[in-house]
C-alpha positions in Angstrom: 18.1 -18.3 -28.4 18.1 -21.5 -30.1 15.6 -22.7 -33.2 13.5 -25.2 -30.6 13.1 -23.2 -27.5 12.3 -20.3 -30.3 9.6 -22.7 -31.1 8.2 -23.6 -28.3 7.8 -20.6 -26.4 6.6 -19.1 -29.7 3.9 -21.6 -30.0 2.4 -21.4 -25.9 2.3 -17.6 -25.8 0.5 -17.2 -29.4 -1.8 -20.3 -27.5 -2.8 -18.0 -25.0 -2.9 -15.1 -26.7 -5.2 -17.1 -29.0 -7.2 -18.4 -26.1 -7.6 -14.7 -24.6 -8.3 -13.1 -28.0 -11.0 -16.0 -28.1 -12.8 -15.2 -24.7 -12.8 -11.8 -25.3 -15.7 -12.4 -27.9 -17.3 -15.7 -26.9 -20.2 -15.8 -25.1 -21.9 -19.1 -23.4 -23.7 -20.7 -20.7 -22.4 -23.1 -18.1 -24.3 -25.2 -15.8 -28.0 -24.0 -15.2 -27.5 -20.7 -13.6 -24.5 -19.2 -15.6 -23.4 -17.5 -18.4 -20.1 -15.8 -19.4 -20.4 -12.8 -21.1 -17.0 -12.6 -23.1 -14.4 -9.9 -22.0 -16.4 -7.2 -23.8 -19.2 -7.7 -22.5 -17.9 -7.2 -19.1 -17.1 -4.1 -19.8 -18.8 -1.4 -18.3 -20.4 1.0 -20.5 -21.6 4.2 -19.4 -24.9 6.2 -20.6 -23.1 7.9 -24.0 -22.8 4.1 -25.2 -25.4 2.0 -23.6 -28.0 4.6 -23.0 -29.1 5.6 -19.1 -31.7 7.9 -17.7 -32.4 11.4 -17.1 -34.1 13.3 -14.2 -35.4 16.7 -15.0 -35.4 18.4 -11.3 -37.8 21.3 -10.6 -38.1 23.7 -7.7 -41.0 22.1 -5.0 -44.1 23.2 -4.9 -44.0 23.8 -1.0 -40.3 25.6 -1.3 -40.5 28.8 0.2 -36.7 29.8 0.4 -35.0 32.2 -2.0 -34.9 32.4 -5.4 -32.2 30.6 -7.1 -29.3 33.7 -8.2 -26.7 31.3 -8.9 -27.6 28.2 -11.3 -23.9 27.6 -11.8 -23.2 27.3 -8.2 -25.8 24.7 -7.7 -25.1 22.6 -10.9 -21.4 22.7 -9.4 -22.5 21.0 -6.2 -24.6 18.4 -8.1 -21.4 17.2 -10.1 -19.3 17.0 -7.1 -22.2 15.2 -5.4 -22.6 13.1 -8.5 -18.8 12.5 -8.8 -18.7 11.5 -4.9 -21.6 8.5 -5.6 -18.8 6.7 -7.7 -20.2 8.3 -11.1 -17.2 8.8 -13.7 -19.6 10.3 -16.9 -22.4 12.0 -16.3 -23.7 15.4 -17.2 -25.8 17.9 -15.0 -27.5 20.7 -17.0 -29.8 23.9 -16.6 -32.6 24.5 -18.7 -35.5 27.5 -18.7 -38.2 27.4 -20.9 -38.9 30.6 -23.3 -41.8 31.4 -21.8 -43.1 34.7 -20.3 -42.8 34.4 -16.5 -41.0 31.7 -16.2 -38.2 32.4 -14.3 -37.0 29.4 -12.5 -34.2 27.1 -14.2 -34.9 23.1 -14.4 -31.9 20.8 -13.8 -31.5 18.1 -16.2 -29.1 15.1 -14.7 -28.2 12.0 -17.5 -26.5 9.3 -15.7 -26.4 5.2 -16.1 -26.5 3.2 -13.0 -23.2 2.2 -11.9 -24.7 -0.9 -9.7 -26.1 -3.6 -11.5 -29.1 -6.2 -10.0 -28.6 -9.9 -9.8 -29.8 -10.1 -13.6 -26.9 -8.0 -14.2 -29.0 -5.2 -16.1 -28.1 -1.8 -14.7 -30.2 -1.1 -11.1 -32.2 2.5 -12.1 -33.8 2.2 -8.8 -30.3 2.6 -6.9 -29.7 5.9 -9.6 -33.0 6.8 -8.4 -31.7 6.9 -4.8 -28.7 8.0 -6.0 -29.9 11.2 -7.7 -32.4 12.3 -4.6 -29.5 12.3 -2.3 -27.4 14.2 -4.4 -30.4 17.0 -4.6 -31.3 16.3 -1.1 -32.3 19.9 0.6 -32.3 19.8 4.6 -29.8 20.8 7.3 -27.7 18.3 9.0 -29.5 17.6 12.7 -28.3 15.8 15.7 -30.9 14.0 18.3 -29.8 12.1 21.3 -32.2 10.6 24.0 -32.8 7.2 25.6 -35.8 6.6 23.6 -35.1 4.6 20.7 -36.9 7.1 18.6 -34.9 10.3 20.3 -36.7 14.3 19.8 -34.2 15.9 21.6 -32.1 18.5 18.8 -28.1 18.3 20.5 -26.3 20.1 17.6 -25.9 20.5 13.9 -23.7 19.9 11.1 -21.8 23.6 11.1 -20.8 22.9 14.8 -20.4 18.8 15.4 -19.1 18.1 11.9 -15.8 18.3 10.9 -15.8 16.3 7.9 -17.1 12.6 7.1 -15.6 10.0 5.0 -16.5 6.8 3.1 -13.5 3.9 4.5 -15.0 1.3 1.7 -15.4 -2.3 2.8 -14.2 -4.1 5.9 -12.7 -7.2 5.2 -13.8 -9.1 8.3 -17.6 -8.1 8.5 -18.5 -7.5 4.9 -19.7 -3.8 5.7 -19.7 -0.3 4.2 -17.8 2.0 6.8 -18.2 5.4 7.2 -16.4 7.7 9.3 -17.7 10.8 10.5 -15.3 13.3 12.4 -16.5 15.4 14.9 -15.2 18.9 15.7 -13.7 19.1 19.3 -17.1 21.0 20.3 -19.5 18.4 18.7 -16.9 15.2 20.5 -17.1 16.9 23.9 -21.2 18.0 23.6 -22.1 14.0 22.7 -19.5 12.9 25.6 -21.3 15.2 27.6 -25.0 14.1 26.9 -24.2 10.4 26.6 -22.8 10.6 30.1 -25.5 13.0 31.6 -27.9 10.1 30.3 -26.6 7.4 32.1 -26.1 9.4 35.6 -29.3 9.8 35.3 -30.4 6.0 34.9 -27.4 4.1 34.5 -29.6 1.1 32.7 -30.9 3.6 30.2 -28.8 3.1 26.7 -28.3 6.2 25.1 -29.5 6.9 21.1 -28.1 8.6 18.8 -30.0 10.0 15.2 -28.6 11.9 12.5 -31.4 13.3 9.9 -31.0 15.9 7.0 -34.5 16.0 6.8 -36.5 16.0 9.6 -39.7 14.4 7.6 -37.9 11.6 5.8 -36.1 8.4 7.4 -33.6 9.2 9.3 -30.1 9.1 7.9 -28.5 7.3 11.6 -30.4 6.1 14.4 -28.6 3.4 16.1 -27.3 3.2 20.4 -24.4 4.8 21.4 -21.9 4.7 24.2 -18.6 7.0 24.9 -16.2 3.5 23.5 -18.1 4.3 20.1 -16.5 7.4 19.6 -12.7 6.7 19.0 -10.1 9.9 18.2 -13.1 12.3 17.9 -14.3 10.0 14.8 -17.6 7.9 15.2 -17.5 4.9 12.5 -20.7 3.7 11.2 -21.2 0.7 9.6 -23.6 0.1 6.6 -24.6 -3.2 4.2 -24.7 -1.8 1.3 -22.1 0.0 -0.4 -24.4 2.8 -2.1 -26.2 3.4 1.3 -22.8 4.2 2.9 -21.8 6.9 0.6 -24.8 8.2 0.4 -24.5 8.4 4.1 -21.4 10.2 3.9 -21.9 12.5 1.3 -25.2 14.1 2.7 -23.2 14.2 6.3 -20.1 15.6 5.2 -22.0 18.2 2.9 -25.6 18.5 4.2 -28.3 19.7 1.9 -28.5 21.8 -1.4 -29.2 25.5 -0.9 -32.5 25.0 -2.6 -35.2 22.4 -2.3 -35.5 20.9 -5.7 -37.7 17.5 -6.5 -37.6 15.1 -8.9 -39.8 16.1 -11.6 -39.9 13.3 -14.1 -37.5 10.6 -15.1 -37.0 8.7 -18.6 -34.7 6.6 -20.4 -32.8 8.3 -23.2 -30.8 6.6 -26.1 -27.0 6.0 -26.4 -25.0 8.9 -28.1 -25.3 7.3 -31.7 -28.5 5.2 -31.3 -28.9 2.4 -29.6 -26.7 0.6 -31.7 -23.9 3.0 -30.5 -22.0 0.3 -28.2 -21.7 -2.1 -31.3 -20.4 0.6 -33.7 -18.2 1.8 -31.7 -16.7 -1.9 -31.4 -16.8 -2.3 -35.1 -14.9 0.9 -35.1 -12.2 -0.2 -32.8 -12.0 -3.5 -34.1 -11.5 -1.5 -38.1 -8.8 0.7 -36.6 -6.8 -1.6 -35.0 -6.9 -4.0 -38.3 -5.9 -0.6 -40.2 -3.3 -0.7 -38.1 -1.6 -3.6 -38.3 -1.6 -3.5 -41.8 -0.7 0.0 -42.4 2.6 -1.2 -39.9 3.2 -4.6 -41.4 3.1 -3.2 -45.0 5.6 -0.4 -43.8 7.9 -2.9 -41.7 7.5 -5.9 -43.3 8.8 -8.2 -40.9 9.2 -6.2 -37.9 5.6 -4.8 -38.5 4.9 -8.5 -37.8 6.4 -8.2 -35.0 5.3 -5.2 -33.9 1.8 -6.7 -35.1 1.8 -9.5 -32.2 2.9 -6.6 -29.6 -0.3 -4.5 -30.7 -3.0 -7.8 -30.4 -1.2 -8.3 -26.6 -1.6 -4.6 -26.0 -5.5 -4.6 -27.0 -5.5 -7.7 -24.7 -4.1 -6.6 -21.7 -6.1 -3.4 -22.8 -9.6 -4.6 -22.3 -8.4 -6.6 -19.4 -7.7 -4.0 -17.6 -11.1 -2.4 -18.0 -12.6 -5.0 -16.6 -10.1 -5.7 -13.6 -10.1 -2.3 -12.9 -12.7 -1.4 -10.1 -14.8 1.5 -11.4 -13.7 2.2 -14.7 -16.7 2.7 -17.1 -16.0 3.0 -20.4 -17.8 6.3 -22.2 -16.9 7.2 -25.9 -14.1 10.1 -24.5 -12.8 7.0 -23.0 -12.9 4.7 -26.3 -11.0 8.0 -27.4 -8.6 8.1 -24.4 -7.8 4.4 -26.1 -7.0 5.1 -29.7 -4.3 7.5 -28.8 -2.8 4.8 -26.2 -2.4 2.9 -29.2 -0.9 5.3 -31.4 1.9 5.9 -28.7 2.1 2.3 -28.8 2.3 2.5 -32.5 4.8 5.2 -32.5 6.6 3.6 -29.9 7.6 0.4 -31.8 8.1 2.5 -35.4 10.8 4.5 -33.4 12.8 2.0 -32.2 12.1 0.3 -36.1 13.9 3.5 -37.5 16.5 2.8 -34.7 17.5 -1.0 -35.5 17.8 0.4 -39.0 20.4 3.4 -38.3 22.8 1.1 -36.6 22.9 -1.6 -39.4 23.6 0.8 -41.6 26.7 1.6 -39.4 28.1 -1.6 -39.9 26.7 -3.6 -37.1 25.6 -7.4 -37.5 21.4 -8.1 -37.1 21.6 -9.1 -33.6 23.9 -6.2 -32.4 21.7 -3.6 -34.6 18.4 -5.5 -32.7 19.8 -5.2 -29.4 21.4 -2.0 -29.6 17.9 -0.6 -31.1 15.9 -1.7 -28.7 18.2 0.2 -26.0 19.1 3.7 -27.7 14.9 3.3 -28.1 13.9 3.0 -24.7 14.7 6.6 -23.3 12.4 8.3 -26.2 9.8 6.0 -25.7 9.8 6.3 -21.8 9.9 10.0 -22.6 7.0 10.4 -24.8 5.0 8.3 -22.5 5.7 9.7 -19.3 4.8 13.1 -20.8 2.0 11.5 -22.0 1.3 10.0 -18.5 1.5 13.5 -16.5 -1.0 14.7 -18.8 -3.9 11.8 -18.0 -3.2 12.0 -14.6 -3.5 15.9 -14.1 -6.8 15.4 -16.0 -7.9 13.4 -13.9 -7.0 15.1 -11.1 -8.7 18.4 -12.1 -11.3 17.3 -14.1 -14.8 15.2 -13.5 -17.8 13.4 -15.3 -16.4 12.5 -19.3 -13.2 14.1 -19.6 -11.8 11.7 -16.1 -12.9 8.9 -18.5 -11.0 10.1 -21.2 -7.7 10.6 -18.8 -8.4 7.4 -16.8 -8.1 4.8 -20.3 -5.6 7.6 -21.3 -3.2 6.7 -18.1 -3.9 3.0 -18.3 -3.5 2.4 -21.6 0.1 4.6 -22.0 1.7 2.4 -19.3 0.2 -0.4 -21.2 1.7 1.0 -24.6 4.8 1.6 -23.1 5.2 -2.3 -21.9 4.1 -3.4 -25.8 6.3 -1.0 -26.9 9.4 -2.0 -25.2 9.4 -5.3 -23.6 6.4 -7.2 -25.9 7.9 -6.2 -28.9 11.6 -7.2 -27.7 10.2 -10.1 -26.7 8.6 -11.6 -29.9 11.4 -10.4 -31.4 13.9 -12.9 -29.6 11.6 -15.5 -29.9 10.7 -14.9 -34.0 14.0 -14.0 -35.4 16.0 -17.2 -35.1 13.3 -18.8 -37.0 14.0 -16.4 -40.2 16.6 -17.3 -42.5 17.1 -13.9 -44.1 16.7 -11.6 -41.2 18.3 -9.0 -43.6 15.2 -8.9 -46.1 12.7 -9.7 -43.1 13.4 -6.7 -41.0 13.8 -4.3 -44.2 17.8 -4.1 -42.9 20.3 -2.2 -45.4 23.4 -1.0 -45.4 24.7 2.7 -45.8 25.1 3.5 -49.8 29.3 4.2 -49.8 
């Protein structure tokens, strides 16, 4: 590449990597309603950083079911009921006091709300809703009638329910869709009482409500006819995007085993104080400053290089929690990206040590550079494919803190791997013919004969 177009392309990508680097810590207002937040601030953090709140749950008062022989078994369901919300970290505990006669276990739930209200503080009153269906106790119930209000029990959840679903968004009509599936026996008794209805007064419009608990609001109540129910799947739409998985979950699951209330609800205190999201900035920001020196000081000018790669890795890093839908960031997760960037890291050191062993065979700069960067590329891809299968089986088979850890884990290897390989290569076509001396600049010599 020639000296001026070395230049100039040099000079607009540090620009906006300048400008991005810049947003990412700014903060201001704009107009009268406005204000931009900087990169990192739009970041979401989840309780272990920014703190949340925890629900201790008790047995009711009124419960008169049996006792509770399998704590585990219950705090299981909770996670998965947590985990089906949206919730990445969370944790769901048992406690029992060391009292005499106390036999009953509490259950402890930590969790920070992963909706936010038009102030853009976190909505606890959504968690609050949140948590009560995921310990919601009740059997699923089917009522049909021509009132709008309809008493009339036509099934449950073991025999019309085959499973139901949360479709996300429609496009067109801004809804929350949820479809629930009907077993062929639950399709063909609604068929049947929908059209039993209107024989009997063909003006009459059939109703259809689903409740859990009998007591409380019902969790459907709308009119139904036979062209609502499409492929044995009824699809129900909802405004709000909590509502509808909420809807779903209880549905699909129905109620715990055990009727458990809320007992009492507080706030509790990041991990490390609640200072804790700010030190563990600092800390990134220290480690990643460590680590450009440590590899400019062993490189020398390819550590520069290699320098510029890491700064567009930790870019496009941060980026992509933020573009990401649902990623929130918990310290395993902070962990999940320091090791990203050591792959990155041991990425661009490997194909260093590469560059080097074919100069010392006798080849010029530009055909030790290029040939380098390709005898490089299968190791790296290696190490971060491995690395890849890893995240993603953890976060296949695991929940709550350890998915945070594999989800920044998988993001930022693919990341790494593009700094690694095509960043680096890059600033290296556009920096070298602006040295004199590429020799001294990338450390370069020759085999001792």
């Amino acid at each position: 590449m020639k000296k001026g177009k070395a230049i100039t392309l040099l000079t607009i990508v540090s620009i906006i990597m300048a400008f991005c680097l810049v947003m990412s810590f700014l903060r201001f207002s704009y107009g009268t309603k406005y204000d931009y937040n900087s990169v990192l601030g739009a970041i979401d953090l989840d309780y272990d950083l920014a703190g949340g709140t925890e629900y201790t749950l008790v047995l009711a008062d009124d419960y008169e079911g049996d006792a509770v022989e399998d704590v585990d078994a219950v705090l299981s369901t909770l996670s998965a009921r947590m985990k089906a919300l949206g919730y990445k970290a969370y944790s769901v505990t048992a406690l029992k006091e060391m009292k005499e006669g106390v036999e009953d276990y509490s259950i402890k739930i930590a969790a920070r709300s992963i909706y936010s209200t038009e102030e853009g503080k976190p909505d606890t009153a959504q968690l609050d809703a949140d948590v009560k269906a995921a310990a919601a106790y009740g059997t699923v119930k089917f009522f049909g009638g021509t009132s709008s209000d309809p008493t009339t029990e036509i099934m449950n959840e073991e025999t019309a329910v085959a499973d139901a679903t949360y479709m996300g968004e429609d496009a067109s009509t801004g809804s929350f869709i949820v479809a629930i599936k009907l077993t062929e026996y639950g399709n063909a008794e609604l068929v049947k009482n929908i059209e039993d209805a209107s024989a009997a007064d063909s003006s009459a419009s059939y109703y259809l409500k689903i409740t859990l608990d009998e007591e409380a609001d019902p969790l459907f109540n709308a009119q139904i006819t036979t062209d609502s129910i499409m492929a044995n799947t009824i699809y129900i739409q909802s405004s709000a995007e909590s509502s509808a998985k909420q809807l779903a979950l209880q549905i699909s699951t129905g109620g715990l085993a055990y009727e458990y209330e809320i007992d009492s609800s507080s706030e509790i205190t990041p991990l490390f104080g609640e200072n804790t999201a700010t030190y563990v900035a600092i800390a990134i920001g220290a480690f990643f400053v460590l680590v450009l020196a440590g590899i400019i000081a062993l490189l020398r000018g390819y550590g520069i290089i290699s320098a510029l790669s890491l700064i567009a890795f930790g870019l496009i890093e941060m980026g992509m929690l933020v573009a990401v839908p649902g990623i929130i960031l918990s310290f395993p997760g902070v962990i999940g990206i320091i090791l990203a960037t050591v792959l990155a890291v041991d990425g661009m050191v490997v194909t260093a040590k590469r560059i080097q062993e074919e100069y010392k065979k006798g080849k010029t700069v530009k055909a030790s550079v290029k040939t380098g960067f390709n005898r490089a590329f299968r190791p790296v891809l290696n190490s971060c494919v491995i690395v890849e299968i890893f995240a993603l089986l953890l976060f296949a088979f695991t929940s709550g803190m350890v998915q945070c850890f594999a989800i920044t884990l998988a993001i930022g290897t693919v990341v790494a791997f593009i700094a690694s390989v095509l960043l680096t290569r890059m600033f290296a076509e556009l920096i070298l013919p602006l040295v004199n001396n590429k020799e001294s600049f990338l450390n370069l010599k020759r085999e001792d004969k």
